[in-house]
SERO-4910 file (N, C-alpha, C, O; in steps of 0.05 Angstrom, whole numbers):
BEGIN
 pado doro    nc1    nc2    nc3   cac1   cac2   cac3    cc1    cc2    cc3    oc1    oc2    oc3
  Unk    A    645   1689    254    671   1692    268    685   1717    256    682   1720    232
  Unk    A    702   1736    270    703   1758    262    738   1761    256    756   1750    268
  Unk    A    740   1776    239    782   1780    235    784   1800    249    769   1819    248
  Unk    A    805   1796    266    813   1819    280    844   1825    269    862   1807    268
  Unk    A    846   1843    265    883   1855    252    906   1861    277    909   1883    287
  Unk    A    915   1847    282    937   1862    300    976   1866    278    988   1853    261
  Unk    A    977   1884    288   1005   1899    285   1029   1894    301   1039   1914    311
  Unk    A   1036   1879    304   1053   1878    332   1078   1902    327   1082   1913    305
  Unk    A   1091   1906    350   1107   1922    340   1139   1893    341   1143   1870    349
  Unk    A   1155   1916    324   1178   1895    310   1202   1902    331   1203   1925    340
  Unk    A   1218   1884    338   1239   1892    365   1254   1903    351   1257   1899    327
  Unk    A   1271   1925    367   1284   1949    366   1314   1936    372   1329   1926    356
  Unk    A   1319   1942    407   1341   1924    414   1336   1911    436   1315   1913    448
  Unk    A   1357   1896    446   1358   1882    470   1374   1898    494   1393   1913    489
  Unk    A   1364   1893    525   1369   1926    529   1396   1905    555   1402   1883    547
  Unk    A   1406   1911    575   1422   1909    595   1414   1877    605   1391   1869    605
  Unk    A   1436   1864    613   1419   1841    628   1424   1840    659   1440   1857    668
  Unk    A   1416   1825    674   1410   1823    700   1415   1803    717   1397   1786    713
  Unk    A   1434   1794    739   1437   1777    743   1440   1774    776   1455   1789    788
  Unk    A   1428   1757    786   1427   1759    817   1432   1730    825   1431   1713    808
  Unk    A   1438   1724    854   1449   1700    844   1437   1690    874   1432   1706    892
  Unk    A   1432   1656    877   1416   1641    895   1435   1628    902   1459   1630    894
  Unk    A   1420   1608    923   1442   1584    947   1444   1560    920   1426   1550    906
  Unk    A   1469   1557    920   1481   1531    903   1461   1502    903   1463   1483    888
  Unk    A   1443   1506    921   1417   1482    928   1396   1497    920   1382   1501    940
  Unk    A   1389   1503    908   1365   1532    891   1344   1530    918   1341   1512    934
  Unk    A   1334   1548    916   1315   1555    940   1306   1581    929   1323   1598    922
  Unk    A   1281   1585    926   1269   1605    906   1258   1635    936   1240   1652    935
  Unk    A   1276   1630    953   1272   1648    976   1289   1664    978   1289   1688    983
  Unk    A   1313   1643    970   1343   1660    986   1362   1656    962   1377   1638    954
  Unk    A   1354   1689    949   1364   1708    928   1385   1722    942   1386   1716    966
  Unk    A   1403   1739    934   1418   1760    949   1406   1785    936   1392   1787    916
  Unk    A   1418   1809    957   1399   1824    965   1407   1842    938   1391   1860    933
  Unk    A   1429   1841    920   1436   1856    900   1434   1838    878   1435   1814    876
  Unk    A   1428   1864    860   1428   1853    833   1442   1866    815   1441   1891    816
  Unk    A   1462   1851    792   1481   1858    784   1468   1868    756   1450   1855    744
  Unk    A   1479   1897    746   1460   1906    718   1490   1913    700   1508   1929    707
  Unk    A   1489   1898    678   1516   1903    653   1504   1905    630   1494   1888    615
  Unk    A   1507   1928    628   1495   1942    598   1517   1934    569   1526   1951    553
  Unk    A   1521   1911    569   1540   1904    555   1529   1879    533   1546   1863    525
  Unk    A   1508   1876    527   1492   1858    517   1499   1860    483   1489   1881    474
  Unk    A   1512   1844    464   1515   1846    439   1494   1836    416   1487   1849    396
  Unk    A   1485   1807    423   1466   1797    417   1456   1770    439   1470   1760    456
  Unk    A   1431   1762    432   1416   1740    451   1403   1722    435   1388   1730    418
  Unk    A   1408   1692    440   1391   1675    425   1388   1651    452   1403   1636    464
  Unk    A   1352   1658    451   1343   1636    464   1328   1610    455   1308   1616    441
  Unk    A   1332   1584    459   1320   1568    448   1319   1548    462   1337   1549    479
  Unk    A   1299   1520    465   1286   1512    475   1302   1486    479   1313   1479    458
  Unk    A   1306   1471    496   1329   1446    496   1301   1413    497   1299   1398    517
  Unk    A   1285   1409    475   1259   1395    476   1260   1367    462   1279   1360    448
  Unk    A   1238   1353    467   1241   1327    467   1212   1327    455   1193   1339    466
  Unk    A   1209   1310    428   1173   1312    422   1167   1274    419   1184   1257    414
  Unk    A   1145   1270    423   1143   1243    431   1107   1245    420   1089   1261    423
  Unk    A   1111   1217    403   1078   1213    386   1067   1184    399   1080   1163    397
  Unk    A   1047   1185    410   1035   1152    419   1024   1146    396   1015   1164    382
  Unk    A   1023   1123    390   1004   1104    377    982   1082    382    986   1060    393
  Unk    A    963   1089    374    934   1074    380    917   1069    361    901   1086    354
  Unk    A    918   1043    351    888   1036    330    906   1048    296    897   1057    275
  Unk    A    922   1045    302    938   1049    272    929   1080    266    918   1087    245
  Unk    A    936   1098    290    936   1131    286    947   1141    302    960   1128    319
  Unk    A    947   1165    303    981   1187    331    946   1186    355    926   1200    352
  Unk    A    950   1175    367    941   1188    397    943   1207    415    925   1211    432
  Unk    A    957   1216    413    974   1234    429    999   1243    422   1017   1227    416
  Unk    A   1003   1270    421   1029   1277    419   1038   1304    444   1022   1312    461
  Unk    A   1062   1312    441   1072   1330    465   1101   1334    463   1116   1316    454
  Unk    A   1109   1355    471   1134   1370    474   1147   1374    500   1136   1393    512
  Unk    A   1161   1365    510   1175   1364    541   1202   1380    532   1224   1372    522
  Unk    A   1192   1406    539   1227   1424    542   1243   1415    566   1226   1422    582
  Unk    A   1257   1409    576   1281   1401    592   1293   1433    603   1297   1441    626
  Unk    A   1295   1439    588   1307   1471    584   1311   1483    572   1316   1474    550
  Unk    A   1313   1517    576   1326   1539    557   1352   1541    555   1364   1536    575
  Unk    A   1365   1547    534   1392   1558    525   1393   1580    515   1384   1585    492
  Unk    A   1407   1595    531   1408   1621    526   1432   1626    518   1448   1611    530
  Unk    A   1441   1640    505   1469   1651    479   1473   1674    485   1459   1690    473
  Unk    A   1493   1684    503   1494   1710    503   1516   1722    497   1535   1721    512
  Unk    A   1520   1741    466   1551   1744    459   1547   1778    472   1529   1793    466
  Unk    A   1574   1782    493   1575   1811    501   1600   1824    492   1616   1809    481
  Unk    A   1606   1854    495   1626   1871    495   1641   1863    519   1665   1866    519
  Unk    A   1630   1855    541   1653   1862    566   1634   1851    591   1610   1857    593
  Unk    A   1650   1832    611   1634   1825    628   1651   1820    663   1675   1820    670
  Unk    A   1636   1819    671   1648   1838    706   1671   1803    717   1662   1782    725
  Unk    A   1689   1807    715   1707   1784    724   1703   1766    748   1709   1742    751
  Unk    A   1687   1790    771   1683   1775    793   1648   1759    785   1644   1735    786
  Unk    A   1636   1771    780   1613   1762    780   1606   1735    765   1588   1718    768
  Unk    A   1636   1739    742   1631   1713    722   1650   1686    737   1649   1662    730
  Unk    A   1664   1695    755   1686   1678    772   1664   1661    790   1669   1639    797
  Unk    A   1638   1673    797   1623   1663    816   1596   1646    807   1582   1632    821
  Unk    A   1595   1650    778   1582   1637    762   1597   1616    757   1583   1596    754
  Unk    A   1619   1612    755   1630   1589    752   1639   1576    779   1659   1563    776
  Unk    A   1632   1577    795   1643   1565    824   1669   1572    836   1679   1564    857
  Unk    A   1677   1584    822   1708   1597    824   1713   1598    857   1693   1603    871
  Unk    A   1731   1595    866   1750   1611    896   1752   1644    892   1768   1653    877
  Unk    A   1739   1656    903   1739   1687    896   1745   1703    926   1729   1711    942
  Unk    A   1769   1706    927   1786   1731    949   1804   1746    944   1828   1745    942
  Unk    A   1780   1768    940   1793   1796    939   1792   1800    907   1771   1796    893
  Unk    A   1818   1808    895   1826   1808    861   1829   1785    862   1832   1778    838
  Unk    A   1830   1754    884   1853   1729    870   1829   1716    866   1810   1718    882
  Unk    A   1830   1701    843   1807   1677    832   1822   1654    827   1841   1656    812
  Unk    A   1815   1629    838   1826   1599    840   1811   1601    820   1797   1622    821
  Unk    A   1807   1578    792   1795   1576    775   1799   1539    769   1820   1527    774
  Unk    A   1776   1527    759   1785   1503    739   1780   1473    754   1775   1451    746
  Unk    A   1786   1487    786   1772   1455    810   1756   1451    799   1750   1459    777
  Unk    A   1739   1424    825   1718   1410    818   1698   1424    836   1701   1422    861
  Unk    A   1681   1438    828   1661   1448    846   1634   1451    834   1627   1449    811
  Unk    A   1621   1457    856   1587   1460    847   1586   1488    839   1594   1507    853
  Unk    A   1572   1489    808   1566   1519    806   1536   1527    809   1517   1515    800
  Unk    A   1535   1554    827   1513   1563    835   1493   1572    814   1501   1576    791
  Unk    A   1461   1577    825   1441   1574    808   1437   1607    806   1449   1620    823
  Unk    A   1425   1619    790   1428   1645    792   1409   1655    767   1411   1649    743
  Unk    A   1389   1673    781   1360   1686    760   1378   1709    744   1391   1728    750
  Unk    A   1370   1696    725   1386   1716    690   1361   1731    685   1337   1723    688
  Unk    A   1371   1758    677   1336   1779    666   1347   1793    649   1367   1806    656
  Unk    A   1336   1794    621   1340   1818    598   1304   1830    592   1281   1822    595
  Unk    A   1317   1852    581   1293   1865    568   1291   1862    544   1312   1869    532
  Unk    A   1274   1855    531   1282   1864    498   1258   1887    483   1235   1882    478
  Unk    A   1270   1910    478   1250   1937    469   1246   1940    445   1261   1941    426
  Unk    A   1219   1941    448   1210   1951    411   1200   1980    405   1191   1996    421
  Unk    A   1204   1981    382   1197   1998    368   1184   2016    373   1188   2038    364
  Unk    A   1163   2010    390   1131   2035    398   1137   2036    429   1118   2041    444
  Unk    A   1164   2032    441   1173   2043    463   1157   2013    488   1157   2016    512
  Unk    A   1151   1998    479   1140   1975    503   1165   1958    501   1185   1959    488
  Unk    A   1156   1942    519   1187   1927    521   1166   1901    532   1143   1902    542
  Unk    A   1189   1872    524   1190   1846    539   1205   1839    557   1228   1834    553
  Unk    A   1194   1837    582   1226   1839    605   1219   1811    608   1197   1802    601
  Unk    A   1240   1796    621   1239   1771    628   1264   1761    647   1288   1765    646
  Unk    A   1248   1748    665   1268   1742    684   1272   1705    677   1252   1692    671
  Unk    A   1299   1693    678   1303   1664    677   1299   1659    706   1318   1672    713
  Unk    A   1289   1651    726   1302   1647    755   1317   1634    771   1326   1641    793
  Unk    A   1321   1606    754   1340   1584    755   1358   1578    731   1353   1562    712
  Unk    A   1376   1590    735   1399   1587    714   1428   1574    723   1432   1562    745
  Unk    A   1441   1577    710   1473   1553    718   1482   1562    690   1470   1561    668
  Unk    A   1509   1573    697   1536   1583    672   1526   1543    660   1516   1524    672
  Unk    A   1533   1547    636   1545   1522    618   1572   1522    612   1587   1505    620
  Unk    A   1579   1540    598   1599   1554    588   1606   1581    584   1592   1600    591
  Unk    A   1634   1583    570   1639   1612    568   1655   1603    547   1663   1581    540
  Unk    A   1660   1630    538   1693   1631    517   1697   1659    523   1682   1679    524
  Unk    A   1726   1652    527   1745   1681    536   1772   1686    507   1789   1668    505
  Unk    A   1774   1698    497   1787   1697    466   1802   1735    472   1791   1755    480
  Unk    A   1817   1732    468   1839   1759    467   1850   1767    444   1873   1759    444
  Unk    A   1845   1782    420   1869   1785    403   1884   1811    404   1876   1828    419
  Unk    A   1904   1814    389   1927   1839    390   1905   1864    380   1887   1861    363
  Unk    A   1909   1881    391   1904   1905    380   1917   1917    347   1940   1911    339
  Unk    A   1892   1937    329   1910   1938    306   1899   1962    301   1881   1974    314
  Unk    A   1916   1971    271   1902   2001    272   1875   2008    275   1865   2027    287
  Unk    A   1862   1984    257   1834   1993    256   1821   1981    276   1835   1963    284
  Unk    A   1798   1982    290   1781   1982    310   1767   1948    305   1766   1941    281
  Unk    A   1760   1934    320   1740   1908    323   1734   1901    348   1749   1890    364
  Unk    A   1711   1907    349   1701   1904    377   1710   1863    381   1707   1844    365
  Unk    A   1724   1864    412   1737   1836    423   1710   1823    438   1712   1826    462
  Unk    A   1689   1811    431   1670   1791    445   1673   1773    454   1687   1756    442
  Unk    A   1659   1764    484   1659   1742    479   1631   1724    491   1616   1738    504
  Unk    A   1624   1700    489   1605   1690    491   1598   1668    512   1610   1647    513
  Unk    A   1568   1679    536   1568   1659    559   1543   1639    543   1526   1651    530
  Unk    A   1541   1617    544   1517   1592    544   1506   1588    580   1516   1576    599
  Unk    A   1482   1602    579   1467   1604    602   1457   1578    601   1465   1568    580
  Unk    A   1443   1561    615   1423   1541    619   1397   1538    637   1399   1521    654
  Unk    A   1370   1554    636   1352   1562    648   1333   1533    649   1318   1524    631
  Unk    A   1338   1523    670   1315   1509    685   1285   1511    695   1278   1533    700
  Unk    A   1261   1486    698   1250   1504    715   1246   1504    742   1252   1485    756
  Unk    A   1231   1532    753   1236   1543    775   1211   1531    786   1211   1533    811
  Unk    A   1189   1520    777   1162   1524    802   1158   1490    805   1178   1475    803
  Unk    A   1132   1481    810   1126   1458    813   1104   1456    779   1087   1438    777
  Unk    A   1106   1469    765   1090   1470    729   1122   1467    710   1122   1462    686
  Unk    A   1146   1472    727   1175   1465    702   1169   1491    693   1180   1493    671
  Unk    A   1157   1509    698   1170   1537    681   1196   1542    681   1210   1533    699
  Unk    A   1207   1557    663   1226   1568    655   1235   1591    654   1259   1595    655
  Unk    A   1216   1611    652   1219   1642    647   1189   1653    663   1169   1640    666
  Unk    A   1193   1676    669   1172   1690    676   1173   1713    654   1197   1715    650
  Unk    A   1157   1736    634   1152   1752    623   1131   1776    633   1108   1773    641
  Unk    A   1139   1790    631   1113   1814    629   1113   1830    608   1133   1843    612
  Unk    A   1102   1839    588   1093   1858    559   1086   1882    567   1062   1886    573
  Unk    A   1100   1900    568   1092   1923    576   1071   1941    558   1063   1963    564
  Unk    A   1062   1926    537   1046   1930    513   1017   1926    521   1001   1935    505
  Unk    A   1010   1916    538    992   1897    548    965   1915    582    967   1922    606
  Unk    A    945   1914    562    936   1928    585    938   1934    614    917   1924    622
  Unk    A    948   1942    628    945   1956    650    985   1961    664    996   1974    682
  Unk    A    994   1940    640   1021   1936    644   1039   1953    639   1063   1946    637
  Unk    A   1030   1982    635   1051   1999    630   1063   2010    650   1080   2027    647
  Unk    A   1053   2000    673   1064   2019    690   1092   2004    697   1113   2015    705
  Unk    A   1089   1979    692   1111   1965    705   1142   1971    688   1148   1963    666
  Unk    A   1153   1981    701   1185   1987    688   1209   1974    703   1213   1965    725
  Unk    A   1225   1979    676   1245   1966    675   1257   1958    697   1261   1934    701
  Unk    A   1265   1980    719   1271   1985    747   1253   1961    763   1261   1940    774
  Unk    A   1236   1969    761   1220   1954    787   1218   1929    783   1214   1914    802
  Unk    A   1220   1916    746   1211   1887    745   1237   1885    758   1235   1886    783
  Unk    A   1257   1882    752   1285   1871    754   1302   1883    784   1326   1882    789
  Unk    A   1284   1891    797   1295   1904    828   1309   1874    845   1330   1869    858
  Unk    A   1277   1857    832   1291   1824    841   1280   1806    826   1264   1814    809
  Unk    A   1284   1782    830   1279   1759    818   1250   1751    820   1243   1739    841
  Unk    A   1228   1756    797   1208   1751    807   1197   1728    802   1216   1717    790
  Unk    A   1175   1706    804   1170   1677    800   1141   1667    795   1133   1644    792
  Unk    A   1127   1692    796   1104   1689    802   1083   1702    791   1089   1726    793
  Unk    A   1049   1700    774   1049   1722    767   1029   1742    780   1020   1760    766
  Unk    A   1022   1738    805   1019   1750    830   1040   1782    838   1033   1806    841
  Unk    A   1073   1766    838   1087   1780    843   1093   1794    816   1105   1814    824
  Unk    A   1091   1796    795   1081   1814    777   1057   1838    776   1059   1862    769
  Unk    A   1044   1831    780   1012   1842    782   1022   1867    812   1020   1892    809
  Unk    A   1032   1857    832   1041   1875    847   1058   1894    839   1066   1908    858
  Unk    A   1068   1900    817   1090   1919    809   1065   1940    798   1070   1964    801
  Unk    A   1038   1934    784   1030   1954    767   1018   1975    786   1008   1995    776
  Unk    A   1017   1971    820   1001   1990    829   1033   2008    849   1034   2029    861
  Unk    A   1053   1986    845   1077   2000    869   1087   2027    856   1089   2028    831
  Unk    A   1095   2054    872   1103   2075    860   1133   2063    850   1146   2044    857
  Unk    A   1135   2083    834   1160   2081    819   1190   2083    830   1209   2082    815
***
């Protein structure tokens, strides 16, 4: 059996995120035709919302297994678009005026960041079924010296197919996958990895 060495490269930063948004009844068809890009990304922590469960048989583990439920995604930003986050929350949105705080259904909506490393490849990833959890909105006084004012959304990524996925990825590190960029993964919400594989031959 032979060692093989790999190097990975070490992530650099996390680049703009992406957000397009579906019918309040998710339907993995009917996306809207834009997609919103805010280069305002501070930091990201995703982690797994899981359940692990051991059978017992004959006085030993039989079986064991991990059932993710879902992702949680952490996203602390510089600055984020008022309408777009009004509509993540189910908000009344006419014109500048936003009703806020009713009882309503909030819509489902594919979240996508990149995250770039070091030797110039990147991890793009689209969530495709997502739902705001939360937010925090925090204001303080201005002072002489400078502190950037953040604040922080709790995404909740579901899954999207009939396998409970959660995320779709492509490695731009990864043979034949360089062609696929940033632009084109994230043009729309992709789900599939068919509809991946079609980006490496589309012009740019």
């Amino acid at each position: 059996m032979a060692i093989t060495e790999k190097r990975p490269a070490v992530k650099y930063t996390v680049g703009a995120q992406y957000i397009c948004f579906n019918e309040k009844d998710f339907d993995s068809t009917k996306y809207e035709a834009d997609v919103a890009k805010m280069p305002t990304v501070v930091n990201i922590e995703v982690s797994d919302n899981s359940d692990s469960y051991e059978s017992y048989a004959s006085g030993d583990v039989y079986d064991s297994d991990t059932i993710i439920s879902y992702k949680e995604i952490s996203v602390e930003q510089l600055a984020f678009d008022d309408i777009t986050l009004a509509k993540m929350r189910g908000d009344v949105v006419s014109g500048g005026v936003i009703l806020s705080g009713g009882v309503r259904q909030r819509p489902f909506f594919a979240y996508g960041v990149p995250i770039k490393k070091k030797d110039g490849t990147m991890d793009l990833r689209w969530y495709p079924k997502c739902k705001l959890a939360e937010n925090t909105d925090t204001t303080a006084t201005s002072t002489d010296s400078h502190s950037d004012q953040t604040d922080t959304l709790t995404i909740r990524a579901y899954g999207f197919d009939a396998d409970q996925n959660k995320d779709i990825s492509c490695l731009t590190g990864e043979d034949g996958y360089d062609k696929v960029t940033e632009d084109k993964f994230f043009a729309a919400p992709l789900l599939t990895v068919a509809a991946v594989d079609a980006l490496k031959t589309t012009s740019p």
